[in-house]
C-alpha positions as CSV (number, residue, x, y, z in Angstrom):
1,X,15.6,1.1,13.4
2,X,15.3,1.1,9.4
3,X,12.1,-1.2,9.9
4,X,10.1,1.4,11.1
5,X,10.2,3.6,8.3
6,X,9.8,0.9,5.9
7,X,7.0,-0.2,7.4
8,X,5.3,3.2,7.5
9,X,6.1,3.7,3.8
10,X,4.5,0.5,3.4
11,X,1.5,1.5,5.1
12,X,1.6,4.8,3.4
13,X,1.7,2.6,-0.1
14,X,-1.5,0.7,1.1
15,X,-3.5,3.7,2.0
16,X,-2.1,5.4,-1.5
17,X,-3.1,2.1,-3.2
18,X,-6.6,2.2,-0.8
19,X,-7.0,5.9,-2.2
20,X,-7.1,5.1,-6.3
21,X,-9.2,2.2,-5.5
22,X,-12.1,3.6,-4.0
23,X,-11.7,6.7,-6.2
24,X,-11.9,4.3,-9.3
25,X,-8.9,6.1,-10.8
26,X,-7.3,2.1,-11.9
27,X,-7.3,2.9,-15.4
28,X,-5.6,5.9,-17.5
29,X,-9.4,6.2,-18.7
30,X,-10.4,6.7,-15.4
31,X,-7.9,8.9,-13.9
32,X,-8.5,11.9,-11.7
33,X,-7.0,14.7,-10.2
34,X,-5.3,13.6,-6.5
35,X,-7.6,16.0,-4.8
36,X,-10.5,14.4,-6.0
37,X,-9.3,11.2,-4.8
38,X,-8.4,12.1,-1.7
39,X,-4.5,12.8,-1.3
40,X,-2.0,15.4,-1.6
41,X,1.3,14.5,-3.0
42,X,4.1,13.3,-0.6
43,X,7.2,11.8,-0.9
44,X,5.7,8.1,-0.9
45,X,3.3,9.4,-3.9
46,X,6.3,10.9,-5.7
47,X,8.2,7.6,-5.1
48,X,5.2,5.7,-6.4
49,X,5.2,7.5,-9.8
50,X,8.5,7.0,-10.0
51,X,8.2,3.5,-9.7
52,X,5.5,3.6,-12.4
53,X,2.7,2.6,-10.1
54,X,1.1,5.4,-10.3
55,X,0.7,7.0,-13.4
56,X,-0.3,10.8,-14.9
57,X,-2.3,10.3,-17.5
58,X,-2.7,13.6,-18.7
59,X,-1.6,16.5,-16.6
60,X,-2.9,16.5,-13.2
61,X,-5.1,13.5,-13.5
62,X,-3.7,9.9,-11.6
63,X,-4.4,6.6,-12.2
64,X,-2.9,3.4,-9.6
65,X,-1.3,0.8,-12.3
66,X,-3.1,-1.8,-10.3
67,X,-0.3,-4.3,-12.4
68,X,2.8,-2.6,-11.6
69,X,1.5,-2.0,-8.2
70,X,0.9,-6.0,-7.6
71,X,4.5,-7.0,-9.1
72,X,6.2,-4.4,-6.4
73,X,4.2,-5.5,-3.4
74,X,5.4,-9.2,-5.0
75,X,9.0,-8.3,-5.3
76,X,9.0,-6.9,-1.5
77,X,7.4,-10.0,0.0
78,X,10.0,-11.9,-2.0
79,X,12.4,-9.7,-0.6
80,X,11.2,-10.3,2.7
81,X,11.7,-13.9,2.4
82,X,14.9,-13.8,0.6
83,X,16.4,-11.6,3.9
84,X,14.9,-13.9,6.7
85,X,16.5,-16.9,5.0
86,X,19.4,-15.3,5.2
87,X,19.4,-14.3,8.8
88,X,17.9,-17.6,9.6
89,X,21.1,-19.0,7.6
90,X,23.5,-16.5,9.7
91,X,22.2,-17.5,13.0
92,X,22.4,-21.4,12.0
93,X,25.6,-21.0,10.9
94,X,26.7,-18.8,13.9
95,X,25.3,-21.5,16.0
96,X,27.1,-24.4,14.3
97,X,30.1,-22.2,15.1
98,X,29.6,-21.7,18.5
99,X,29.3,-25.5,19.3
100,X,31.4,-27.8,17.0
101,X,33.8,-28.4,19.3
102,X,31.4,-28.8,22.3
């Protein structure tokens, strides 16, 4: 059941993400502090500066790094792919298996 947390990370990523944008904290320039733009800081925020997606620009004031944000929601979908393939590739070859000598 690892899918469900994922996927509620992921959501929580989008509504971080959602968050910045509407606040128009994109740029260092334009940072602000969380509680003007709506959040409290969580362990998917935490995880998100980590990352370098979000960003302090000077102390307490946020900005999303719209860039950094992009090239990890890329790198996940590419993920995705890379794992269905795979279990797509599993199941063939389990298949195969099951019936060569049918």
């Amino acid at each position: 059941m690892a899918l469900i947390p994922a996927v509620a990370a992921r959501n929580r990523f989008l509504a971080i993400q959602s968050a910045f944008e509407r606040a128009g904290a994109t740029e260092a320039s334009s940072a602000k502090p969380l509680q003007e733009i709506g959040l409290e800081e969580d362990s998917v925020l935490r995880s998100m500066a980590d990352r370098g997606l979000v960003r302090e620009a000077s102390p307490g004031r946020w900005y999303l790094d719209r860039d950094a944000a992009a090239e990890w929601l890329a790198s996940r979908r590419r993920l995705a792919v890379l794992i269905a393939f795979l279990a797509m590739l599993v199941g063939a070859a389990m298949w195969f298996l099951q019936h060569r000598g049918h």
